[in-house]
N, C-alpha and C positions, 0 to 999 in steps of 0.2 A: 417321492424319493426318501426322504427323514421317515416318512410311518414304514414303508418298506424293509427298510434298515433297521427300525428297531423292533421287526418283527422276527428278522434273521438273528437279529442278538440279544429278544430272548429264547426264539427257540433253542439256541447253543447251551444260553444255560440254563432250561429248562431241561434239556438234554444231558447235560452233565450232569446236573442237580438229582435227576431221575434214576441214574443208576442205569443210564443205555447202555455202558460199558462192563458187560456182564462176564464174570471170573469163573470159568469151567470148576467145577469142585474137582476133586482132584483122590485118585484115591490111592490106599498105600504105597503100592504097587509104583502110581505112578510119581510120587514125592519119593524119589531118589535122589535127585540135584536138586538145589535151588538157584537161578541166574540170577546174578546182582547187575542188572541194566544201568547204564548211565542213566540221567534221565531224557526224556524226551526232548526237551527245549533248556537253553542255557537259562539260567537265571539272570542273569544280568540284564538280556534282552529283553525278557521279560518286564523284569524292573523298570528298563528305559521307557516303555510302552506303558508301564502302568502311570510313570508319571508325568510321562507325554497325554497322557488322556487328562490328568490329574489338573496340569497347566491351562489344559482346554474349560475343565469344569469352574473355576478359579476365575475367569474372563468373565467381569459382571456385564461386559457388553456385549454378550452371549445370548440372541435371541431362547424362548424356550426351548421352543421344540428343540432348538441343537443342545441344548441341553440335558433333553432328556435322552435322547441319541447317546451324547458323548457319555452319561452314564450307564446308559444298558452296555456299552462296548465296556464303557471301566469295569462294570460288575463280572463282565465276559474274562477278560482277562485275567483277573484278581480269582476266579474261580480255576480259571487254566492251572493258572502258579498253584494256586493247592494241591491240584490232580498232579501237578509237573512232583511234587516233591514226593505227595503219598505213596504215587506210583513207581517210582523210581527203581525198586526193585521187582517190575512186571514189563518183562519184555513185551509183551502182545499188547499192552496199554499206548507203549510208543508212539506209533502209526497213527491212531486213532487224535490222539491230542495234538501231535503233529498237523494232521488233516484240521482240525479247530483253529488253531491258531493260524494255521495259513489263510482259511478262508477267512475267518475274524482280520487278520489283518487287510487282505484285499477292500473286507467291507469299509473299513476304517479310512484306506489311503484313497479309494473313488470316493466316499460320501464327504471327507474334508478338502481334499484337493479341490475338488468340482464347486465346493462353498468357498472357496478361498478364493478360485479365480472367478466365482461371481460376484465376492465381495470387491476386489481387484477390480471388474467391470463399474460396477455400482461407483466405488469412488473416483476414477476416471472421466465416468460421464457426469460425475457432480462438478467434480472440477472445471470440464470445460463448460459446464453451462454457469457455474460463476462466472467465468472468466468473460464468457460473449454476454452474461447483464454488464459486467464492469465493461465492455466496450460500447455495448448500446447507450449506457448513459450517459458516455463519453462522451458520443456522437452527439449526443441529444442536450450537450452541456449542462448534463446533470452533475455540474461538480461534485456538490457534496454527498448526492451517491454514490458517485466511483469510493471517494473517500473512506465511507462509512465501509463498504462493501469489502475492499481494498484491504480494510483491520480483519475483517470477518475473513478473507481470505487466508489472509497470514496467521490467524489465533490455530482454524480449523486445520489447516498443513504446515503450519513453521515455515519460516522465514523462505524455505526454501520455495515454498508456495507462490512467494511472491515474485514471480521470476522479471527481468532487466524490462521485458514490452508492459506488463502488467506497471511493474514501476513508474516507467517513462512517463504513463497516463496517470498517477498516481501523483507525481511532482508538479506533473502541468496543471491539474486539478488542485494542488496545496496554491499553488503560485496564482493563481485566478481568484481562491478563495482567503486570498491576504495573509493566506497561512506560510509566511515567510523564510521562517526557520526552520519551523517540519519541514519545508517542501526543499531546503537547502541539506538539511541532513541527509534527507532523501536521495540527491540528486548527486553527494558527493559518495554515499553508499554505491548507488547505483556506474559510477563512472569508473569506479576501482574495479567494479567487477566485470565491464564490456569493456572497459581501454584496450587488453588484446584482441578483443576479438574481432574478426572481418564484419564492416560495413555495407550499408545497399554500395556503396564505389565498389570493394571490390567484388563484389557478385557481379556488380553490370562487368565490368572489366572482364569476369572471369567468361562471363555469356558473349561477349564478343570475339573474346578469343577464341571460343570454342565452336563458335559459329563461323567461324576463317577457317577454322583448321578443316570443318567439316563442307566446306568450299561454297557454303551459302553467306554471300557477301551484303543481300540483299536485307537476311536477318541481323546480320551485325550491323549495319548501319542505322536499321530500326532500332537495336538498343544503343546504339553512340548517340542515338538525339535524345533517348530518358538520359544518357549520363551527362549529355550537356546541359538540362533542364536541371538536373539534380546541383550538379556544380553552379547552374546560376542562383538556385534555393539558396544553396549552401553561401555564395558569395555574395547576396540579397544579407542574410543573416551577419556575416560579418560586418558588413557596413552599417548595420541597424546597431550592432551590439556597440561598437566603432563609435560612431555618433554618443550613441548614450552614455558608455564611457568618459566622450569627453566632456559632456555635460554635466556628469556627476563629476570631475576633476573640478571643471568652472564654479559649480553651485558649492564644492567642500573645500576650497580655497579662494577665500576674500581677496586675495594678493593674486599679481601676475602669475600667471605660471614659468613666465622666464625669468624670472627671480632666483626661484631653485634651480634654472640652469646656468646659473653665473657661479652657483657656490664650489663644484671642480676651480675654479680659478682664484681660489683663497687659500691660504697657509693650511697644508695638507692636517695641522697638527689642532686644526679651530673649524673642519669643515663640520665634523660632530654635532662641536656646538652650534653653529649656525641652520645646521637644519632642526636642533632642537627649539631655537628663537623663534625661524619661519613657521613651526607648527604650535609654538605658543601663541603667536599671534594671530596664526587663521582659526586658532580656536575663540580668542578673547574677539574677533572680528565677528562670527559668527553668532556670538552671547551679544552682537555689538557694544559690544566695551572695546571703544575706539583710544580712551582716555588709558586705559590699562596693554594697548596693544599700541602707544605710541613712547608710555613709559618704559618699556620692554625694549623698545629699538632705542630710545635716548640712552638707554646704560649701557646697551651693546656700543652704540657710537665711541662710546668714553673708550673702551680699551683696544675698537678696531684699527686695524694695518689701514695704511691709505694705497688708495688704489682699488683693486674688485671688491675688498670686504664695503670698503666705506659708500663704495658707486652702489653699491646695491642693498646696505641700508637705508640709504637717500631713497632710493627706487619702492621701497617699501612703503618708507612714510608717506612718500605721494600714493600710493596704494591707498592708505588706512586713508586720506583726507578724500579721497575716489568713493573709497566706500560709503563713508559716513554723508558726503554729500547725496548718493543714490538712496542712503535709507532715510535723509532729512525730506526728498523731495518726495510727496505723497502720490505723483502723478505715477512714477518713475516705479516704487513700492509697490503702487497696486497696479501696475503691468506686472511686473513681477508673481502676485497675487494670482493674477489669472491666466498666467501661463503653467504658474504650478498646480490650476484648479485644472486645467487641461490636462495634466498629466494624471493627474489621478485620478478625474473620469477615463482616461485611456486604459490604466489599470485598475480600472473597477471597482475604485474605491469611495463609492459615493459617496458614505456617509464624511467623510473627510472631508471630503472637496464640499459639499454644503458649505461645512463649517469657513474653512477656511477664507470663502466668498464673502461672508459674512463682516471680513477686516476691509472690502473695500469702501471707500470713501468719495472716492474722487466722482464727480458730479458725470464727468464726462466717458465715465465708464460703465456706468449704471446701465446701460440698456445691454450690455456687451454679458454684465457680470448678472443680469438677468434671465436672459437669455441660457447662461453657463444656469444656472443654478436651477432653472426650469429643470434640465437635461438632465441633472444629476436625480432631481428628484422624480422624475418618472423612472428613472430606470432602478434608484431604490425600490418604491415602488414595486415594481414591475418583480423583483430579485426576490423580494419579501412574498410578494401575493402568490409568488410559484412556490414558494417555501411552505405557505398556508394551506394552498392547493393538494400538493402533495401529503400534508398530513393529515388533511381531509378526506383523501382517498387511502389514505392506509389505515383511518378509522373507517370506513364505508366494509374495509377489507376484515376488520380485525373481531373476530370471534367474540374474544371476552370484554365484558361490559365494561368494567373499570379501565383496562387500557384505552377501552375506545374511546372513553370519557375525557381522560387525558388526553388524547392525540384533538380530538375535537377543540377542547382546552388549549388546547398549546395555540392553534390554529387561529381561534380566536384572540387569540393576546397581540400575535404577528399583526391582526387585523384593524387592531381597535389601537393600537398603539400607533401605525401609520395614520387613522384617521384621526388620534389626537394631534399628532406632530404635524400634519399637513392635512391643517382644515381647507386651503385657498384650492387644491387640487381640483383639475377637472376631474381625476378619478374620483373623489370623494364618492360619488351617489353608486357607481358600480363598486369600490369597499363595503360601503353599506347595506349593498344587497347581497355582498358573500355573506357578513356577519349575521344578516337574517338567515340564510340560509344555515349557517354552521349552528345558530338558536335552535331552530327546527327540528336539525337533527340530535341536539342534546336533547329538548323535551321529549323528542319520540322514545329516545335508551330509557328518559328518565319515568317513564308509565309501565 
């Protein structure tokens, strides 16, 4: 197609260039009149096409060959416009340039259009095959695939590239990978822009309706049990969220929580203050500074009303003696310890929960906070050596020798850094034999 084209646009102006359009001599006889002809082709049009090609040459992401195309047509035109002006006073010339330039144009508008809508094709089907690796990886809880992929998405198409489903796996993949913030920015991005829009509820909704109207009652009922299944997801999820909720109330207030519901029943003109006290004190609770969280309610006492204000600074200070008792007793702290190491293995946060295991004490918990810390560290582990894996196979993949040295490199750090941290592992001897293995393949780059 490209070599075709610009065989047609130079023969036009090898044509023109030649002098095909041959001037009858004329003789006395017959130079009686001269016609002054408009010219052939407007000028202007002309001009818009020379710099419509001009626009096209200018595109440095212009494979060649359409380059060389787009300039056999430019040189086409730009020859036209000469002949358009010389000839202007040669009636018989008209026709002729007329004829050029139409078919010069036809060549112009198949040979671009037809590149356009392949190009159109082409980035199409790139895009959906981004988008089905970013769901495979999903599947495959390649977190920090989607992740990586996910920017590559959004840099290559803007933002708009990144559409609310792509996101959705986008957040949950921030949120698994402790990436807490990103995945919150992400997720409040993402909520502004589907809050109007219809849900799988109203789809099923709208398929049952339309499955009544169309008098198959049998089909509507097949999707009333997905919409009852959805709705118990959906109220499975509140109750989960519900729960956690109140847990994180419990855990970021030291003090009852019916404290703060006593404060409506104090002098409308001191409620202010009293919630600013309650949250001086679950913060000095929290630093456990009980001593500084008991001085705080003694000066409050001094100018409170008797009645609710004063009932419920009493209520407090038995609070702050509550607390300080629960973090005096060691048994009591390190339950505490290891229900909070349970949560953070629950969200994947092993390297934390190790640590934090590490504060318990108590004699009688030790097999329990052994056990917990087992768990955490294989599944470090386990997180790490898939990390290691992966950049293993993408140096096995990667052409150039330095990169691949690097990724081998990296692979091994992952590697040897686990087996310093956790020598007592039963994994130790299979780490060992990756890190043999990733040697192997650095000697062999390195010959």
């Amino acid at each position: 197609m490209v070599s075709s084209v610009r065989m047609v646009s130079v023969f036009i102006i090898s044509f023109l260039l030649a002098g095909c359009i041959t001037i009858p001599k004329k003789t006395e006889k017959e130079i009686v009149q001269q016609y002054y002809a408009l010219p052939a082709l407007s000028n202007e049009v002309l001009d818009q096409k020379i710099e419509a090609i001009g626009d096209i040459l200018n595109n440095t992401n212009l494979p060649q060959d359409q380059k060389k195309t787009a300039a056999s047509i430019f040189q086409a035109y730009v020859k036209i416009q000469e002949l358009n002006k010389e000839n202007a006073a040669k009636e018989d010339n008209i026709k002729t340039i007329q004829i050029f330039f139409n078919t010069l144009n036809m060549i112009e508008q198949r040979y671009f259009s037809s590149e356009t809508g392949e190009m159109e094709k082409r980035i199409i089907n790139d895009y959906s095959s981004f988008k089905k690796e970013i769901y495979d990886d999903y599947l495959a809880d390649n977190f920090q695939a989607v992740i990586s992929k996910s920017r590559e998405l959004e840099s290559l198409y803007g933002e708009k590239g990144l559409t609310p489903d792509i996101g959705m796996i986008l957040v949950d993949s921030l949120s698994k990978s402790s990436m807490t913030k990103k995945a919150l920015s992400n997720a409040k991005e993402i909520y502004n822009e589907i809050i109007s829009r219809p849900d799988m509820t109203n789809l099923l909704s709208d398929i049952i309706n339309l499955e009544i109207k169309a008098g198959n009652t049998r089909g509507a009922a097949i999707f009333f049990e997905k919409l009852v299944d959805l709705m118990d997801e959906k109220n499975s999820t509140y109750k989960n969220i519900e729960n956690k909720i109140s847990k994180a109330r419990q855990e970021h207030s030291a003090l009852d929580i019916s404290i703060e519901e006593n404060i409506p029943e104090i002098n409308p003109e001191k409620v202010n203050n009293a919630e600013q006290k309650i949250a001086n004190v679950n913060k000095l609770l929290l630093e456990n500074d009980f001593s500084g969280a008991r001085l705080i309610l003694f000066r409050w006492r001094l100018s409170a009303d008797e009645g609710p204000e004063i009932d419920m600074i009493e209520k407090a200070l038995k609070g702050v003696d509550s607390a300080e008792e629960k973090f005096s007793n060691p048994s009591r702290r390190d339950h505490n310890v290891l229900e909070e190491a349970k949560r953070k293995i629950e969200d994947e946060k092993y390297e934390e929960a190790i640590t934090i295991l590490g504060q318990v004490v108590f004699e009688d918990l030790k097999p329990e906070t052994e056990k917990l810390k087992n768990l955490a560290i294989d599944k470090h582990i386990y997180n790490e050596r898939l990390k290691a894996a992966k950049l293993f196979v993408a140096a096995s993949e990667e052409k150039n020798t330095q990169k691949k040295r690097e990724l081998l490199l990296s692979s091994r750090v992952i590697l040897e850094r686990l087996i310093n941290r956790y020598p007592e592992t039963p994994l130790l001897e299979k780490l060992e034999r990756y890190v043999m293995k990733v040697n192997l393949e650095l000697d062999r780059i390195n010959f």
